[in-house]
FIVEXZA-302521 format. One record per residue: chain; x, y, z of N, C-alpha, C in turn. Coordinates in nm, 2 decimals, padded with zeros to 4 digits. Layout:
<nodes>
+-------+--------+--------+--------+--------+--------+--------+--------+--------+--------+
| chain |   n_c1 |   n_c2 |   n_c3 |  ca_c1 |  ca_c2 |  ca_c3 |   c_c1 |   c_c2 |   c_c3 |
+-------+--------+--------+--------+--------+--------+--------+--------+--------+--------+
|     A |      X |      Y |      Z |      X |      Y |      Z |      X |      Y |      Z |
...
+-------+--------+--------+--------+--------+--------+--------+--------+--------+--------+
</nodes>
This chain:
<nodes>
+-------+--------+--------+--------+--------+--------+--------+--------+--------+--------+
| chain |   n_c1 |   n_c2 |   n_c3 |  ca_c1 |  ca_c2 |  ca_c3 |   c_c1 |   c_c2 |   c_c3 |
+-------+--------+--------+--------+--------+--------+--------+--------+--------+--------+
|     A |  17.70 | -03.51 |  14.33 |  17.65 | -03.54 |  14.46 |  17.68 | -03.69 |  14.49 |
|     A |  17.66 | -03.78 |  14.40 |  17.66 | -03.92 |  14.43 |  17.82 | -03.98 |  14.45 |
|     A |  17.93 | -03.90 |  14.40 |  18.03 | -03.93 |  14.40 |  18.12 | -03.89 |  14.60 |
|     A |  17.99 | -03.79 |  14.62 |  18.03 | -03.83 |  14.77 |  18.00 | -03.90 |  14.86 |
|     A |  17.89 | -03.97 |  14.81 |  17.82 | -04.07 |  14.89 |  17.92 | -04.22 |  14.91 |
|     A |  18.01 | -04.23 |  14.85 |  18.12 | -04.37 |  14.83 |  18.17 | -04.29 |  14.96 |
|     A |  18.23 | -04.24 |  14.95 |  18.38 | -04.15 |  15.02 |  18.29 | -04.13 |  15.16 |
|     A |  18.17 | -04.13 |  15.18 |  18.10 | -04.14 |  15.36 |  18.10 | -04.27 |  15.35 |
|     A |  18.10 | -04.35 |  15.28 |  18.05 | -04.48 |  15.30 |  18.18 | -04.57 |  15.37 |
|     A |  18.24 | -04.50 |  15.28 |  18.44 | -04.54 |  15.34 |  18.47 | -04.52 |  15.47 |
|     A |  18.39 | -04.41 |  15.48 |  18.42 | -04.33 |  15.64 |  18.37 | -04.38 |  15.71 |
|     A |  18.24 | -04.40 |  15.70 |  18.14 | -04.49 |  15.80 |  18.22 | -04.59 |  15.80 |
|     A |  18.29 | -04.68 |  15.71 |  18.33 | -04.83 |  15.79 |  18.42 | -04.80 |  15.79 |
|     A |  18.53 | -04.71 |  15.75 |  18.61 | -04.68 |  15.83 |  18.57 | -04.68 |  15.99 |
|     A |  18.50 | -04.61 |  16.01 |  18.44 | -04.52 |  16.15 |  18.45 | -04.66 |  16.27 |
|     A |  18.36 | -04.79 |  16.16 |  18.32 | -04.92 |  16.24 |  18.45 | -05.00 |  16.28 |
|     A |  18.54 | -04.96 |  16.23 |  18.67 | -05.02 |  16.35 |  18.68 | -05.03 |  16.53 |
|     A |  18.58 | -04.85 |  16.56 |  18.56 | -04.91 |  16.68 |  18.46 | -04.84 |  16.71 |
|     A |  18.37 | -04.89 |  16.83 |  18.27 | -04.89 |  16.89 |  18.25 | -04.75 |  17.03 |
|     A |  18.15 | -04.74 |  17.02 |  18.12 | -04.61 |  17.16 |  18.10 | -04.70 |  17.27 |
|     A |  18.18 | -04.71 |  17.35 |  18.12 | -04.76 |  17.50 |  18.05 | -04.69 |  17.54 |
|     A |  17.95 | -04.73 |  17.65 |  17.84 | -04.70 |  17.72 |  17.86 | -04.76 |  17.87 |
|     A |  17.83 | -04.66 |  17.91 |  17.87 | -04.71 |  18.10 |  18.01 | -04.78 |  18.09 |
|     A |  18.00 | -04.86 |  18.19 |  18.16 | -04.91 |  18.23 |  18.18 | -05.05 |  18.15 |
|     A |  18.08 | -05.09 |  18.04 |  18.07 | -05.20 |  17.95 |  18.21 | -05.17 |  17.86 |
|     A |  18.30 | -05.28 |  17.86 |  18.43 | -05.28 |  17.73 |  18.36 | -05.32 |  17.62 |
|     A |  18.36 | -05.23 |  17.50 |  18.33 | -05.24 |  17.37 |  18.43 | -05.35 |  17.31 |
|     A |  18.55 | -05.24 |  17.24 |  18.66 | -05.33 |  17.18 |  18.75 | -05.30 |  17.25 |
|     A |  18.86 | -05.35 |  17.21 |  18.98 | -05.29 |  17.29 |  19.09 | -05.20 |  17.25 |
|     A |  19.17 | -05.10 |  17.25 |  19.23 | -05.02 |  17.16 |  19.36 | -05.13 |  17.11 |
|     A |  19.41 | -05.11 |  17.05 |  19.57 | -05.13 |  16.97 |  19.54 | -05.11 |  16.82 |
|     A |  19.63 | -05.18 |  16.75 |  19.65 | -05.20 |  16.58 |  19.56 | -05.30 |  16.55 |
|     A |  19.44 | -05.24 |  16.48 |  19.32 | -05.29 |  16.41 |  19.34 | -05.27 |  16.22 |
|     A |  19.27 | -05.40 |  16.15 |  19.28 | -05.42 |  16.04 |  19.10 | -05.41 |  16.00 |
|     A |  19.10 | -05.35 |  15.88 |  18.95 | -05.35 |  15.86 |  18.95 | -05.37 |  15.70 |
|     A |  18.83 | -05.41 |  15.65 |  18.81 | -05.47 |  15.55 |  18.68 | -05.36 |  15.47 |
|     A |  18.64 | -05.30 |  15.42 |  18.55 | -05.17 |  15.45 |  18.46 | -05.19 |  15.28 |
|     A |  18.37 | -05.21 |  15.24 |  18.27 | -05.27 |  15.09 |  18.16 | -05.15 |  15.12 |
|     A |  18.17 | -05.09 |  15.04 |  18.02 | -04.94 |  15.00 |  18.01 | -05.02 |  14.90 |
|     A |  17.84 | -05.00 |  14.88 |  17.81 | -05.04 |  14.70 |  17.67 | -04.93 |  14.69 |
|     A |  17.73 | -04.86 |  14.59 |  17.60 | -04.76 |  14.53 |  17.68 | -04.73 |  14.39 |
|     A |  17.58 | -04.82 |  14.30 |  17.62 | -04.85 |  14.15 |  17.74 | -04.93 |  14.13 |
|     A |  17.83 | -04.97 |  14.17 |  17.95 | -05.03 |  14.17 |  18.00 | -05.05 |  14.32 |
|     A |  18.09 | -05.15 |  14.33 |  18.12 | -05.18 |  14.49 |  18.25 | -05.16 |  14.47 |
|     A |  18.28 | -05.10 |  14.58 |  18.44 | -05.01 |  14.61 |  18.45 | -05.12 |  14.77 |
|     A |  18.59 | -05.20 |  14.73 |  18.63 | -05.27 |  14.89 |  18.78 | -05.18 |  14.94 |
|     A |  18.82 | -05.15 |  15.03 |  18.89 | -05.07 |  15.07 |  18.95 | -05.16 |  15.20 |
|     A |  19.09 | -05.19 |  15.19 |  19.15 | -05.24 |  15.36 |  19.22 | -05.13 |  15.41 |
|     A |  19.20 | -05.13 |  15.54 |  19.27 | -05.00 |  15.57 |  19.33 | -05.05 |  15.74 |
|     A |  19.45 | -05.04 |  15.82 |  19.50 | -05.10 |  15.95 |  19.53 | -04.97 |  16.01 |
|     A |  19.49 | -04.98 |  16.10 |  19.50 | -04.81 |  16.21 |  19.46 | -04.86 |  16.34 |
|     A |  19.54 | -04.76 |  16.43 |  19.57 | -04.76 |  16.54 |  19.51 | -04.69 |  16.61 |
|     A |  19.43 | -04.76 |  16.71 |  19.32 | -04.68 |  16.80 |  19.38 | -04.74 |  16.95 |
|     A |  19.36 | -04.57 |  16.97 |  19.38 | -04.53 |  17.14 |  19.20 | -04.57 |  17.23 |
|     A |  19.36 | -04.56 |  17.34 |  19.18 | -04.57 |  17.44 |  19.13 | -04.43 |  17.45 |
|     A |  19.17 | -04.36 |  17.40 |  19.07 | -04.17 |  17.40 |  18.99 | -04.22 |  17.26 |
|     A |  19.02 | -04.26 |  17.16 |  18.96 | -04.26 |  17.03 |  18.87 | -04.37 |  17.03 |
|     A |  18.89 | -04.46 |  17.08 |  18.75 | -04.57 |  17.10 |  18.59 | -04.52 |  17.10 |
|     A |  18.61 | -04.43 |  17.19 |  18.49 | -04.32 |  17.20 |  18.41 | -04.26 |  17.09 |
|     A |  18.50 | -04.19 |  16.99 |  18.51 | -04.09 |  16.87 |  18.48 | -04.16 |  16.73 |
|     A |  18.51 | -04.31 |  16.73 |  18.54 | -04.41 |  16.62 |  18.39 | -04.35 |  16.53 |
|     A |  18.31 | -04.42 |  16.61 |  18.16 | -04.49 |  16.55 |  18.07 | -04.36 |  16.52 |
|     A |  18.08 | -04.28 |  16.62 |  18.00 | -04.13 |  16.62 |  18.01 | -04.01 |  16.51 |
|     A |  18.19 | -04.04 |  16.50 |  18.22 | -03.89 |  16.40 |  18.31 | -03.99 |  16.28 |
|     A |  18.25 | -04.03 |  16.21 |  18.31 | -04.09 |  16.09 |  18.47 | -04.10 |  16.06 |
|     A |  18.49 | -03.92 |  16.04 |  18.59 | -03.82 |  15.98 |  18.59 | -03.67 |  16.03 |
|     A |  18.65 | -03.63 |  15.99 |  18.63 | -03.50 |  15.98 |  18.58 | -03.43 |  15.88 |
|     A |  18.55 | -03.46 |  15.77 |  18.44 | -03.43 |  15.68 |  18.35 | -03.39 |  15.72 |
|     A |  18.26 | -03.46 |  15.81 |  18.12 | -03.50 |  15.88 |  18.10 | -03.44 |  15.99 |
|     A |  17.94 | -03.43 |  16.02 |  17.91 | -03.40 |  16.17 |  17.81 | -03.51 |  16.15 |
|     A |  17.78 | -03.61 |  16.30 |  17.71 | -03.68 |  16.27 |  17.64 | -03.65 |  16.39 |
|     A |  17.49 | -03.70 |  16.41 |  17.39 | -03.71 |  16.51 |  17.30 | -03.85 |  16.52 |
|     A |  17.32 | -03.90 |  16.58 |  17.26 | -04.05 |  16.61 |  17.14 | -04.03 |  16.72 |
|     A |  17.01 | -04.00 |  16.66 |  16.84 | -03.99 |  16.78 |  16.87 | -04.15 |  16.84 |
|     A |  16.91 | -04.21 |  16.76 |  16.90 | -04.36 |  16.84 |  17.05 | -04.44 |  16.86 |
|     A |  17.13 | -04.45 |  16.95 |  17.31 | -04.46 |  16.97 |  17.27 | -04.59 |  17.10 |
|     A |  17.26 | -04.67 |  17.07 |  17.21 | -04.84 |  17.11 |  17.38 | -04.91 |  17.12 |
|     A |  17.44 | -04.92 |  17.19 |  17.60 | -05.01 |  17.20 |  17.60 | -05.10 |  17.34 |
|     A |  17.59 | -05.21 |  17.33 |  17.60 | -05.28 |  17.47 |  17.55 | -05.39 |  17.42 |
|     A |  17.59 | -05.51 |  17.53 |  17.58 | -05.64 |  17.53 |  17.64 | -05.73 |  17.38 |
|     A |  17.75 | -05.64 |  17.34 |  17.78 | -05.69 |  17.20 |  17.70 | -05.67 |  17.08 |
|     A |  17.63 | -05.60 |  17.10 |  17.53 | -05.54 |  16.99 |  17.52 | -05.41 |  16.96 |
|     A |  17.51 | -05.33 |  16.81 |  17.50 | -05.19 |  16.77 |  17.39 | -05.10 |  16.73 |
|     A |  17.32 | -05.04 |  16.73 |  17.23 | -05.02 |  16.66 |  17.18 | -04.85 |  16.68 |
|     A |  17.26 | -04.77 |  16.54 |  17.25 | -04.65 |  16.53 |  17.15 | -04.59 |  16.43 |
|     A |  17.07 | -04.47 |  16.44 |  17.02 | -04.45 |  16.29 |  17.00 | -04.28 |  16.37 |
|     A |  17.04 | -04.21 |  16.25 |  17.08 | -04.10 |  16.23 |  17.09 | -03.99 |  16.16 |
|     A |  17.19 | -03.88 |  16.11 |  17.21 | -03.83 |  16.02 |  17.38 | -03.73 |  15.99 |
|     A |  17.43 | -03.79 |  15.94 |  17.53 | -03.70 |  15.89 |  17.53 | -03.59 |  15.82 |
|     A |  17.60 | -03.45 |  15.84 |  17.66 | -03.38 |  15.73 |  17.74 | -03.33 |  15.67 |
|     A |  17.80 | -03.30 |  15.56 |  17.92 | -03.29 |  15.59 |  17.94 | -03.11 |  15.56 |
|     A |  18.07 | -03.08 |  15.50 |  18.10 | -02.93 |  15.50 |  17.97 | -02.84 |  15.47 |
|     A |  17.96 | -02.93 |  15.33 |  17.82 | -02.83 |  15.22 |  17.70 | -02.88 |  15.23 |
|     A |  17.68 | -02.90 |  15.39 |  17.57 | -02.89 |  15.40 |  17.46 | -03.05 |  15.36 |
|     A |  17.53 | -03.13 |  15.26 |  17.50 | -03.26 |  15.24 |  17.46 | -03.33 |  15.33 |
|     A |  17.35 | -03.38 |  15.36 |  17.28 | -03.46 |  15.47 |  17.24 | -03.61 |  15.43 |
|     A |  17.31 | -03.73 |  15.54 |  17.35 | -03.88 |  15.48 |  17.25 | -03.90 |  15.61 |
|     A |  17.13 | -03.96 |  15.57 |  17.05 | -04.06 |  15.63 |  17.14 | -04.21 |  15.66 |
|     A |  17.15 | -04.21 |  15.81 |  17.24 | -04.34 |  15.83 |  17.14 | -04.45 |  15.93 |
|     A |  17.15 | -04.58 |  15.88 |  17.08 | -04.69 |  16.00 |  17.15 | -04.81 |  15.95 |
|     A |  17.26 | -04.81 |  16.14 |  17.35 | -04.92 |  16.13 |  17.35 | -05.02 |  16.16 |
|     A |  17.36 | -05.15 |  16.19 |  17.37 | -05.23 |  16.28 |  17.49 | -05.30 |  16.27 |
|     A |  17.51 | -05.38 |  16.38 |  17.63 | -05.49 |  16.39 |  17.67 | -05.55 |  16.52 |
|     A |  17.74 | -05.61 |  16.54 |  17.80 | -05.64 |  16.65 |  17.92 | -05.64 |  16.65 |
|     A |  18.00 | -05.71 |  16.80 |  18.14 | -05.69 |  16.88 |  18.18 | -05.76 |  16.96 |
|     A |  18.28 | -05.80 |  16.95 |  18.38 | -05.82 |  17.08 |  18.49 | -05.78 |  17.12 |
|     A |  18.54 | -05.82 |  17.21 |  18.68 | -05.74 |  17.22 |  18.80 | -05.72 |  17.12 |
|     A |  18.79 | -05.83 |  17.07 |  18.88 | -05.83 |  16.90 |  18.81 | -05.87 |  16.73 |
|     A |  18.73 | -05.79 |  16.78 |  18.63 | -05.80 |  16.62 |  18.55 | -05.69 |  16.61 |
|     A |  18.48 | -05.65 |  16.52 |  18.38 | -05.56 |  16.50 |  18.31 | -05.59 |  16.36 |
|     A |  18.18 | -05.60 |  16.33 |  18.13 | -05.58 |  16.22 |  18.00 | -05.51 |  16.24 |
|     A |  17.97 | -05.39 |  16.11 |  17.86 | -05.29 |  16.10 |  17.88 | -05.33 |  15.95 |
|     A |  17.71 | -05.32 |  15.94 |  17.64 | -05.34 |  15.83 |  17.53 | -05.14 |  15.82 |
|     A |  17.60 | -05.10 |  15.72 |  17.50 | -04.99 |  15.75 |  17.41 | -04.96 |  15.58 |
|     A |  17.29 | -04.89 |  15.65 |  17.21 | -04.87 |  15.48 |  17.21 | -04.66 |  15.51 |
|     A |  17.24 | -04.61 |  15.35 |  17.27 | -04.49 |  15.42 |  17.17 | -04.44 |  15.28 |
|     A |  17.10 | -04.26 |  15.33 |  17.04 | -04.24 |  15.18 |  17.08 | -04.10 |  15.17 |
|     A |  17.07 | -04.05 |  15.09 |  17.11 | -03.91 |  15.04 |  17.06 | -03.79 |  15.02 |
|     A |  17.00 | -03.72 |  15.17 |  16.92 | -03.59 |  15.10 |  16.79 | -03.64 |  15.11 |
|     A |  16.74 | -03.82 |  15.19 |  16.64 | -03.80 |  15.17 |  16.59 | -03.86 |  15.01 |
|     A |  16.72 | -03.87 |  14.92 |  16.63 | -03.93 |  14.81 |  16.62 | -04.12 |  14.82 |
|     A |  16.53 | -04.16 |  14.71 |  16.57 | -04.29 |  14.74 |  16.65 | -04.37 |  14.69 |
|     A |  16.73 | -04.30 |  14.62 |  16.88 | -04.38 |  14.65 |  16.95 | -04.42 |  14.73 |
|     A |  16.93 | -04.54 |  14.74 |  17.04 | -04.58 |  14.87 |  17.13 | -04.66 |  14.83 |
|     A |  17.22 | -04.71 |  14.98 |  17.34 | -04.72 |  14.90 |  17.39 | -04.82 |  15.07 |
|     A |  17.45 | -04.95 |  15.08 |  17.52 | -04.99 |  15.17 |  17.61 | -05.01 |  15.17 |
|     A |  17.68 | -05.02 |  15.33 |  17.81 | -04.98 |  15.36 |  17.83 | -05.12 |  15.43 |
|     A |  17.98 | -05.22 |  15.46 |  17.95 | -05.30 |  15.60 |  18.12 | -05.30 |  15.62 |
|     A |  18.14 | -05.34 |  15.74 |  18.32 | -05.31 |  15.76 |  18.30 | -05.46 |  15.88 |
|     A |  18.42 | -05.54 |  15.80 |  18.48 | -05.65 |  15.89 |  18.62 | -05.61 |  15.97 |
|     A |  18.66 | -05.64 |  16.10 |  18.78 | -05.56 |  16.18 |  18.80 | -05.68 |  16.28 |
|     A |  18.91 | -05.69 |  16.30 |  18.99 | -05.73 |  16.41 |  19.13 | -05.67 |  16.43 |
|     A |  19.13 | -05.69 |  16.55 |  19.28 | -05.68 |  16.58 |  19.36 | -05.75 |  16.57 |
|     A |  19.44 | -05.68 |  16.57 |  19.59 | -05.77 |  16.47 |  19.68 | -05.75 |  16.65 |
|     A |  19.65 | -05.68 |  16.69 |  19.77 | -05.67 |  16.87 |  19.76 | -05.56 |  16.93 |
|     A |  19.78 | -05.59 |  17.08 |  19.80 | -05.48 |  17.13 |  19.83 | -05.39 |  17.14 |
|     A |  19.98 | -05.36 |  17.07 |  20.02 | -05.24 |  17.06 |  20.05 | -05.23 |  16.88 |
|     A |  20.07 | -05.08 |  16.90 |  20.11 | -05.05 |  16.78 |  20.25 | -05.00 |  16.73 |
|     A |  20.24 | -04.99 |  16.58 |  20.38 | -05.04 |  16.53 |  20.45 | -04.91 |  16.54 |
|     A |  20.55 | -04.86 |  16.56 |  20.63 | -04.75 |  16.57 |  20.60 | -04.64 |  16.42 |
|     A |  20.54 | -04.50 |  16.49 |  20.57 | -04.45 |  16.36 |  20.66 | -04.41 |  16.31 |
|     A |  20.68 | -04.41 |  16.14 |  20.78 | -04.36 |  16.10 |  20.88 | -04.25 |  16.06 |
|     A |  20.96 | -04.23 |  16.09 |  21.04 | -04.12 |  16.14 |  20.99 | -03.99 |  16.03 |
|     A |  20.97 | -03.89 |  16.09 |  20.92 | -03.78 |  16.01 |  21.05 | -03.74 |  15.93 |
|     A |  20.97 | -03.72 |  15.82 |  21.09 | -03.67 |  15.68 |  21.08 | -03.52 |  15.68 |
|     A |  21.20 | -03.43 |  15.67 |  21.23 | -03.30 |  15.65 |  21.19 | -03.24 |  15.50 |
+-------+--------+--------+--------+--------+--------+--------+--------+--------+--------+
</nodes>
């Protein structure tokens, strides 16, 4: 069980690349974003990861980690440059991740600092993801292989 707990944690800041706008407030901006992504529960795993967010997926970033996961946020707080989620994830088997995030934003940055627990036990375990954008657009993908 604990060995899934890294791999949501990845997701989650994965996830913090981008932000849920709210009303007609600009969160981030979409293009080619770089992120920097640290879980530590027993050992710290740093992960860089650069991906390309649309203006449809801006929305989807912060809410649904992955596809792994269903997440529900009782409290989804995003505006004035500030974040502040707490929640719960699940994923396929039913595994339930106690999540409470915070962070802030601007149009070319993002950082979330999140504490996440497991089932309810008291193991916990934090997540935090540094991002900016690297440009506006993104790089051409590469030609699909037969």
């Amino acid at each position: 069980m604990s060995m899934r707990l890294p791999v949501f944690l990845t997701a989650l800041c994965l996830a913090g690349a981008a932000v849920s706008s709210v009303a007609a407030e600009q969160t981030i901006l979409p293009g080619y974003w770089a992120s920097r992504n640290t879980s530590k529960l027993l050992t710290t795993k740093t992960t860089e990861d650069r991906r390309c967010i649309t203006a449809a997926q801006v929305n989807n970033f912060l809410t649904t980690p992955n596809h792994h996961y269903r997440c529900n946020y009782a409290t989804h707080d995003v505006g004035g440059g500030h974040i502040r989620l707490q929640g719960q994830c699940v994923d396929k088997k039913g595994v339930t991740v106690d999540v409470t995030a915070t962070g802030a934003y601007g149009p070319e940055w993002f950082k979330l600092d999140a504490k996440v627990s497991l089932d309810g036990l008291p193991i916990g375990a934090t997540a935090s993801t540094e991002a900016h954008r690297l440009s506006e657009t993104c790089p051409p993908a590469p030609p699909a292989q037969h």
